[in-house]
FIKOLZA-1660 file (N, C-alpha, C; in steps of 0.1 Angstrom, whole numbers, plus 5000, padded with zeros to 4 digits):
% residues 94
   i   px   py   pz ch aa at
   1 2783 4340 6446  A  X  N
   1 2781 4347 6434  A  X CA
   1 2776 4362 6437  A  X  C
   2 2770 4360 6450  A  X  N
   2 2765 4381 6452  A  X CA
   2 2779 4390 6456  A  X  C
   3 2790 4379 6460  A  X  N
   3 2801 4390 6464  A  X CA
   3 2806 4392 6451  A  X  C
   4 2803 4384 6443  A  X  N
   4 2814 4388 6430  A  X CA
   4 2806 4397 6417  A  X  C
   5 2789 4397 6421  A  X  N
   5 2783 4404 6414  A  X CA
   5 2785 4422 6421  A  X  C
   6 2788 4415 6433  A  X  N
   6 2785 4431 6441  A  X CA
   6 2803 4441 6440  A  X  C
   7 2809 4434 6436  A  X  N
   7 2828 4434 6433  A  X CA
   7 2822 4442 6416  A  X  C
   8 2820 4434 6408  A  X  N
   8 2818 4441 6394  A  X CA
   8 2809 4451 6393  A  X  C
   9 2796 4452 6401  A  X  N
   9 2792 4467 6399  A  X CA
   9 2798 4476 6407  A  X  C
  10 2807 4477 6419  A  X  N
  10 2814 4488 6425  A  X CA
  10 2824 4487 6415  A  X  C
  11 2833 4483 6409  A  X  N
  11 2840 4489 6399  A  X CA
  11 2835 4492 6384  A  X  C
  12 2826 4488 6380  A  X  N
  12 2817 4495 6373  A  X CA
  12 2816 4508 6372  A  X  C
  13 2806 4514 6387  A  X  N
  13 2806 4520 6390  A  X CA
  13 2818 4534 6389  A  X  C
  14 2829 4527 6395  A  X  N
  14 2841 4533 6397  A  X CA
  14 2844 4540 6385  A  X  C
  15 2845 4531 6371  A  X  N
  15 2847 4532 6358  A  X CA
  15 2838 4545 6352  A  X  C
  16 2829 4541 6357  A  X  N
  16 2816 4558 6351  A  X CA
  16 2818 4565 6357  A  X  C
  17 2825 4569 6368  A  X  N
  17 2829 4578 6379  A  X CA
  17 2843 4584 6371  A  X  C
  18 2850 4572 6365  A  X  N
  18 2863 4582 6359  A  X CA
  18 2862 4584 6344  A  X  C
  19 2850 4578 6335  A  X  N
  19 2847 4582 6326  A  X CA
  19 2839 4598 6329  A  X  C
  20 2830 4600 6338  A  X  N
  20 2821 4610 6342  A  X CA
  20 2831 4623 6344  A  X  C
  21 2845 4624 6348  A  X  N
  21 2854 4633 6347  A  X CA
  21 2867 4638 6343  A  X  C
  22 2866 4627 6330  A  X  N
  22 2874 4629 6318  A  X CA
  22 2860 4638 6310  A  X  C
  23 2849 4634 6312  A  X  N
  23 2840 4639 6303  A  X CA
  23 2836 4657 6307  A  X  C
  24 2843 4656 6318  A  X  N
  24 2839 4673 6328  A  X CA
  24 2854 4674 6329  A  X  C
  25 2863 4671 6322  A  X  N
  25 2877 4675 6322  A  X CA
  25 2885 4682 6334  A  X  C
  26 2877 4667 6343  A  X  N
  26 2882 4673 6355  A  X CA
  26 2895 4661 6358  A  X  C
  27 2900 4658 6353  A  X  N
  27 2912 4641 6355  A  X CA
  27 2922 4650 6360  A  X  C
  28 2925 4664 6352  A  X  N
  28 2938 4674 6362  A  X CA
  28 2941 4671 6372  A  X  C
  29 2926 4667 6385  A  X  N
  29 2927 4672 6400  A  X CA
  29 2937 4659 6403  A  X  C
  30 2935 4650 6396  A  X  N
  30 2937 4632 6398  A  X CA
  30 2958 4633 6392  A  X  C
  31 2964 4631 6404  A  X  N
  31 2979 4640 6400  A  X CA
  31 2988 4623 6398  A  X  C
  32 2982 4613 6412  A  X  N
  32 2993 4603 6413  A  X CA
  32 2981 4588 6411  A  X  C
  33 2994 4581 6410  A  X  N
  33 2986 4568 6412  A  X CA
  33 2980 4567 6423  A  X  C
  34 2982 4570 6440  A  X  N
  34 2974 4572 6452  A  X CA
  34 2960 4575 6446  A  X  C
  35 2962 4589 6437  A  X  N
  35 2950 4598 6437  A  X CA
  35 2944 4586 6427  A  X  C
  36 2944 4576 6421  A  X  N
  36 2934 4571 6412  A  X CA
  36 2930 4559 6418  A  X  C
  37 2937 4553 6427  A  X  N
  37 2936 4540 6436  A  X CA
  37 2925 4541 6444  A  X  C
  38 2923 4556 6451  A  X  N
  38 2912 4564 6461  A  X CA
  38 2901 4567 6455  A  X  C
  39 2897 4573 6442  A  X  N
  39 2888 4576 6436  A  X CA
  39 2882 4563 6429  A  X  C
  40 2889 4558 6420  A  X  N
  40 2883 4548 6412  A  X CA
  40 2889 4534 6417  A  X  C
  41 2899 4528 6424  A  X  N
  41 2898 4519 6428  A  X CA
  41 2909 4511 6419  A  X  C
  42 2916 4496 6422  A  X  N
  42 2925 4487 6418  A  X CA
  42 2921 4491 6396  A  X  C
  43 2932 4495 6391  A  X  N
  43 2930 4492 6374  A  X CA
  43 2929 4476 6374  A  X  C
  44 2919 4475 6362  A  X  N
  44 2919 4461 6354  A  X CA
  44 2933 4455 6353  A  X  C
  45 2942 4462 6351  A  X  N
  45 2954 4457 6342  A  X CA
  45 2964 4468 6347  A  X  C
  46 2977 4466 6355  A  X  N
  46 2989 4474 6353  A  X CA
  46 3001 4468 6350  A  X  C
  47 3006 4476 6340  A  X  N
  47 3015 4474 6327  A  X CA
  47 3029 4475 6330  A  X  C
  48 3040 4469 6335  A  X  N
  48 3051 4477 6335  A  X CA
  48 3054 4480 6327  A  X  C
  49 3064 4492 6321  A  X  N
  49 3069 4498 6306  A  X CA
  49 3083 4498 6307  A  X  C
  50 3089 4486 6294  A  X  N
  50 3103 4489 6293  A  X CA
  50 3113 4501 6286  A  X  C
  51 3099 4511 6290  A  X  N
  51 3103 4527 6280  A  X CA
  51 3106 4533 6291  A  X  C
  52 3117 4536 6296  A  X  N
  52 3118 4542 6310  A  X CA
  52 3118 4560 6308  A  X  C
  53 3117 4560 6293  A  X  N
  53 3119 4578 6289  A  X CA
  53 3105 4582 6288  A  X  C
  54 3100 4573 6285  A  X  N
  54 3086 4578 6284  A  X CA
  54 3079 4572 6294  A  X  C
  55 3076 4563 6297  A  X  N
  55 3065 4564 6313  A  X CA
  55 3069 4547 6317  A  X  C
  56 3069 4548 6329  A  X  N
  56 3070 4532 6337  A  X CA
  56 3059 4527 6337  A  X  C
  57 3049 4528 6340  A  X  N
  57 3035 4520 6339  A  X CA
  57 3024 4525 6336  A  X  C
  58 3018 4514 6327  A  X  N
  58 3005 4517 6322  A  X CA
  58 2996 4515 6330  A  X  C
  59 2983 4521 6330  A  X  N
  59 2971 4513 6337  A  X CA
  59 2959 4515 6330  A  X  C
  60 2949 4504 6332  A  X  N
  60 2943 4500 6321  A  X CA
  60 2925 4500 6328  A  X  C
  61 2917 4508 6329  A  X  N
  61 2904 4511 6332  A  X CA
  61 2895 4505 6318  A  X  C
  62 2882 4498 6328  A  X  N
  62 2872 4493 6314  A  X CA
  62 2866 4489 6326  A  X  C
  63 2853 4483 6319  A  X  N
  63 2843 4476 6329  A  X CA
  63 2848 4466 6326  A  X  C
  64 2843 4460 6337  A  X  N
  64 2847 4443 6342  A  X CA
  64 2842 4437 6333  A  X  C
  65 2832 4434 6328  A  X  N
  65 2827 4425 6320  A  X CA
  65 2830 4422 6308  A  X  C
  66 2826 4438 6302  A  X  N
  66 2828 4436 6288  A  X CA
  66 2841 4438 6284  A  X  C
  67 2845 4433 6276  A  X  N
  67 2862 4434 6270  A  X CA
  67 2859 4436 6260  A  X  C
  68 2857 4429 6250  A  X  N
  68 2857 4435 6237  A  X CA
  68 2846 4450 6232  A  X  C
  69 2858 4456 6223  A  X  N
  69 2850 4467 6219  A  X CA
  69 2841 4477 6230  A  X  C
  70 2847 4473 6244  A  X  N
  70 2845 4489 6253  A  X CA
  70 2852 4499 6256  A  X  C
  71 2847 4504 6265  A  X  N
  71 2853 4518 6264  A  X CA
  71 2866 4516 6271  A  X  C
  72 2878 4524 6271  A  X  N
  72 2888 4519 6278  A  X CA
  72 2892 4529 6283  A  X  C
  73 2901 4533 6293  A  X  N
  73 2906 4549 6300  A  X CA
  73 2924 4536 6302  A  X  C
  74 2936 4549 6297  A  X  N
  74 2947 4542 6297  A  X CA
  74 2952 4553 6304  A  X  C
  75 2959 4555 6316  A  X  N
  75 2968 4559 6320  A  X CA
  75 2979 4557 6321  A  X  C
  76 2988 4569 6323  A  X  N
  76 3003 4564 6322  A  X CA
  76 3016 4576 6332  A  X  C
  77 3021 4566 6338  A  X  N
  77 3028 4573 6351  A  X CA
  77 3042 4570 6349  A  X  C
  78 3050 4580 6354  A  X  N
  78 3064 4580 6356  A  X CA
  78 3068 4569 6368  A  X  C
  79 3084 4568 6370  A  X  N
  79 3089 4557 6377  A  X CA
  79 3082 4563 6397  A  X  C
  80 3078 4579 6394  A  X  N
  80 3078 4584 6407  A  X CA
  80 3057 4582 6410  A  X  C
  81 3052 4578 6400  A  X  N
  81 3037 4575 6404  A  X CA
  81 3025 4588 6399  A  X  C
  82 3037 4593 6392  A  X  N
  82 3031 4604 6387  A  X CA
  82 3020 4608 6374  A  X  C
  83 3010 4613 6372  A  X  N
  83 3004 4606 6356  A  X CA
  83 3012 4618 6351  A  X  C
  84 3017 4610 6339  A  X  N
  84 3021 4618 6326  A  X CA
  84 3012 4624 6316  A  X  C
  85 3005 4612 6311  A  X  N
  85 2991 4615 6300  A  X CA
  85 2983 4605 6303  A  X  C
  86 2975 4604 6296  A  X  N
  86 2962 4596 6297  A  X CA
  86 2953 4595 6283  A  X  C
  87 2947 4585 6281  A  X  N
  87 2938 4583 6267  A  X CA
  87 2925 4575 6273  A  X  C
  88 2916 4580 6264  A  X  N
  88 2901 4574 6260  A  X CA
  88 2901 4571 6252  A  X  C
  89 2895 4557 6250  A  X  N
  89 2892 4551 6241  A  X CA
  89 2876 4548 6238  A  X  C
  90 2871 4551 6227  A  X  N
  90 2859 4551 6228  A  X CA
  90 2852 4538 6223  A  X  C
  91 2844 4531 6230  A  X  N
  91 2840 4518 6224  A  X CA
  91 2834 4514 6210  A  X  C
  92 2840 4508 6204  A  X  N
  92 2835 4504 6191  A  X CA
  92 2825 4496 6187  A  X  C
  93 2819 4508 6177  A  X  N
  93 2807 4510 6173  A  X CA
  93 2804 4499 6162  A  X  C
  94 2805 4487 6163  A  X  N
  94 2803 4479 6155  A  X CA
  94 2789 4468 6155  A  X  C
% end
């Protein structure tokens, strides 16, 4: 149970680390999938996309625990690993 507690707060972690520079509008420097794998570590969730004009895969950032109604960071890369765009999602305030 401590390796899997000590697994959710490093990506935790990771998560406030890539919330912490969307919020300093620094995510520019962050160009490829390498570059987000190095910094923040494996996404929750990657998406393949059968939209090949608009982006091949999604990837899907949140803290581990909570799912419902948190905060979410979605990136989205071309077939070459490249980020296209990116969205925040802000956790609902309910």
């Amino acid at each position: 149970a401590d390796e899997q507690k000590k697994y959710v707060r490093e990506a935790d972690e990771k998560f406030e680390k890539l919330l912490a520079v969307i919020q300093s509008n620094e995510i520019s420097q962050y160009k490829t999938q390498q570059d987000f794998l190095k910094a923040f570590g494996e996404p929750i969730l990657k998406k393949e996309s059968n939209l090949p004009k608009e982006y091949a895969q999604r990837w899907l950032y949140r803290y581990c625990e909570k799912m419902q109604g948190s905060e979410k960071v979605y990136l989205y890369f071309d077939a070459q690993g490249t980020l296209l765009k990116w969205e925040h999602k802000a956790a609902d305030t309910q």
